[in-house]
N, C-alpha and C positions, 0 to 999 in steps of 0.2 A: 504494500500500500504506500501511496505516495501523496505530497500535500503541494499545495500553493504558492505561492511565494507567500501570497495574502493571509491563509490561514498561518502556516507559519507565525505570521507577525503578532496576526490573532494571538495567538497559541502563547507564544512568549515574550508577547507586551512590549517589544519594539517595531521601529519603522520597515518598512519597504525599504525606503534609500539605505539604512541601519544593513539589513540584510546582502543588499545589492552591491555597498560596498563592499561586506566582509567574502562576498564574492571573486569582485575585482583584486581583491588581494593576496588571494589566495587561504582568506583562514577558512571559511565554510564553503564549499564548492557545493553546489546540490550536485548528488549522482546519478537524476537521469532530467536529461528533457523531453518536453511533449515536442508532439509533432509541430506545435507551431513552433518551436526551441521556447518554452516558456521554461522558467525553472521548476522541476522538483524535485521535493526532499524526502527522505527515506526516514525511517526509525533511528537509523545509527547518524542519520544528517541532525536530527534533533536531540539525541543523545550528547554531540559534540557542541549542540550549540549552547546546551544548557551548561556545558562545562565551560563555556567561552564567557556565557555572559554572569559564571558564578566567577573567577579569576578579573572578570573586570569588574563586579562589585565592592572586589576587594581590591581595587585600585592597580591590577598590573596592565601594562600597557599593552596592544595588541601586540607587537613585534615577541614581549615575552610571551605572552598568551600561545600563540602560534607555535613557539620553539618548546612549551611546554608539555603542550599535545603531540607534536609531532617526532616527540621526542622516542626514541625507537625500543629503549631499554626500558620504559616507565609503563607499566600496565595499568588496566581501572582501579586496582587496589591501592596501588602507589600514589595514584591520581584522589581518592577517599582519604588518603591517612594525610598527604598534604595540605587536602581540603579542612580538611579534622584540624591539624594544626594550625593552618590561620586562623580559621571559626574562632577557635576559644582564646588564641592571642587576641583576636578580635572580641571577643564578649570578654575580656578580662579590660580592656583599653574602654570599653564604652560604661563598666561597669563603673570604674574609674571618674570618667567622665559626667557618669549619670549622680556618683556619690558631691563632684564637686558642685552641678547644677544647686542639688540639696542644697547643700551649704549656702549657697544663694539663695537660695528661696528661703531657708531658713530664718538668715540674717533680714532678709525683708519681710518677712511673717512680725520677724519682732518689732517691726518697725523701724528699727534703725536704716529706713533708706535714703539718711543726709551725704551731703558732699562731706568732703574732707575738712572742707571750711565752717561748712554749720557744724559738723558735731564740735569741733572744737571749739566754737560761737559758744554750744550749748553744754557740753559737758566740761569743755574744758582740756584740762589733761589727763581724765578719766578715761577708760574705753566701756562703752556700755555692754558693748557684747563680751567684756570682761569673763561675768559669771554664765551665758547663756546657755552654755555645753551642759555647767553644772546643775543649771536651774533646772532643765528638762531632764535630765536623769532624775533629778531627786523629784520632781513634779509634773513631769510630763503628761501622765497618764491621769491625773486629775481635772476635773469642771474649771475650780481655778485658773490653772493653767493656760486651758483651752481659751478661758474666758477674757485672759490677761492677753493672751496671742492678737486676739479677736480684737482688743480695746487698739491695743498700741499699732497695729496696720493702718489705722487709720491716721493716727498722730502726724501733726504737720510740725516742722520747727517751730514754730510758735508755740504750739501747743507744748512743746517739750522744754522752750523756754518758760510760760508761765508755770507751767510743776515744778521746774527746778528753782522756781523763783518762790511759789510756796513751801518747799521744802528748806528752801535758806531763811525765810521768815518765822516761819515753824521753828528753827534752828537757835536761833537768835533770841526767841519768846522764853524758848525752853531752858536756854542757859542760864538767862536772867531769871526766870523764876529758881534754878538751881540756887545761883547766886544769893539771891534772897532768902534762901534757908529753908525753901519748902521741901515740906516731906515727900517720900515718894506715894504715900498713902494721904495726904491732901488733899484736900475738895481742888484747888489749882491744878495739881498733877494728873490728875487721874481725868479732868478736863482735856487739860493737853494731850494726854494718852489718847483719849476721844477722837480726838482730834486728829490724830495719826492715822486711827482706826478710820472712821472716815475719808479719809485721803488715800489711803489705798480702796476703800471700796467706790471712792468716785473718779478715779483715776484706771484702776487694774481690775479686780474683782471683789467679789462681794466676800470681806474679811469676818467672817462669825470671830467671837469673842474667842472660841476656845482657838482658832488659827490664831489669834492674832496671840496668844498667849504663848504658841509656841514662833512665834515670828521674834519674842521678847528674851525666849529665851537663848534661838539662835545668833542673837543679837551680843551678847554677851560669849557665847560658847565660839563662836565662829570668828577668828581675830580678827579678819575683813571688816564685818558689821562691826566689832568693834571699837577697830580705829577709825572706820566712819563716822560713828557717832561721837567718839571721845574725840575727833577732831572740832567737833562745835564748842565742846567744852568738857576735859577728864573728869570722866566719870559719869558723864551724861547715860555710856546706855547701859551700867548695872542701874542705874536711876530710871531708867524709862521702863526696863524688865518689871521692876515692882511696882513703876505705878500703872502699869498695863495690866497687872494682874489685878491690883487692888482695884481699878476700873471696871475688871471682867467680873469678878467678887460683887461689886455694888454694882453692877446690871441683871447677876445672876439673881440677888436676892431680893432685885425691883419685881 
């Protein structure tokens, strides 16, 4: 049985001219003509062609293509195990490839999609995507997280200016009430705490009391949070730890 030129092309989703050339050049010759000399192709003509056009998927040029079928030592198997060995070089490079996209989409899932200029407008000489690796290991898999993803894709610079600009405010209030000698269990303090609590549930996601109690305690345990907050003022976050609880304490018993 023999085919077309037409269907051929049909067949394996390239042109006529596609074909016609690989004719002219000697890689696919069809092996018989019709009586008008039209071309046609055999089983083993489409056998070879599907090995031509799997070798040029994989980027080799005709001239190798050609020298590698026609190659007089190399059988169909030889022709399999090579193909086998590019495939998986190949799915190992794309895997590659596919992990780096992630990474991208990642870092814009969290919103951080500023220039070079804004983040450093806005954060500074901090890197936001600092802890992000870590954040989603330890949280990934929660509503929170999901929820916090969700908030922050939207964030424009602005938007991440005014938060960091209540967060230095906050910062500054909370010192000063330090300062002034207030307890961590004080009607003041435990406002303040509120007040955090808050901040994250209108910025990120919705903080329940007992989260936010272990957010007080991480704050403390984790040196990070805690040279964060002891940068506002030492001592500020075993001070904010208690009066987060003593907050969560007198909501619980409201």
């Amino acid at each position: 049985m023999s085919y077309s030129v037409g269907q051929v092309a049909g067949f394996a989703g390239v042109t006529v001219r596609t074909l016609h050339h690989y004719d002219d050049i000697g890689l696919l010759v069809p092996s018989e003509r019709s009586p008008a000399d039209h071309r046609r192709y055999s089983d083993a003509d489409l056998d070879r062609l599907q090995q031509i056009l799997f070798y040029r998927e994989l980027g080799f040029p005709l001239d190798e293509v050609a020298a590698l079928l026609d190659d007089p030592d190399a059988d169909p198997r030889e022709h399999l195990r090579r193909q086998h060995e590019l495939l998986t070089a190949r799915i190992e490079k794309l895997q590659k490839m596919a992990a780096a996209v992630e990474h991208a989409m990642e870092a814009r899932t969290m919103g951080i999609n500023l220039t070079p200029e804004e983040r450093f407008e806005v954060f500074g000489d901090k890197d936001p995507e600092q802890y992000a690796e870590e954040a989603e290991q330890r949280w990934g898999g929660t509503e929170a997280y999901a929820e916090s993803q969700r908030r922050a894709a939207s964030y424009t610079k602005e938007d991440w200016k005014r938060m960091q600009a209540e967060v230095t405010d906050w910062g500054e209030r909370y010192g000063a009430l330090m300062a002034a000698g207030e307890p961590p269990a004080g009607e003041a303090a435990m406002d303040m705490a509120e007040e955090h609590r808050q901040h994250i549930c209108g910025w990120f996601y919705e903080c329940s009391y007992e989260m936010h109690q272990g957010l007080g305690e991480m704050y403390v345990a984790d040196e990070r949070f805690k040279a964060f907050y002891d940068s506002m003022l030492p001592g500020l976050a075993e001070h904010l730890k208690e009066a987060i609880t003593a907050n969560a304490a007198r909501h619980t018993r409201a």
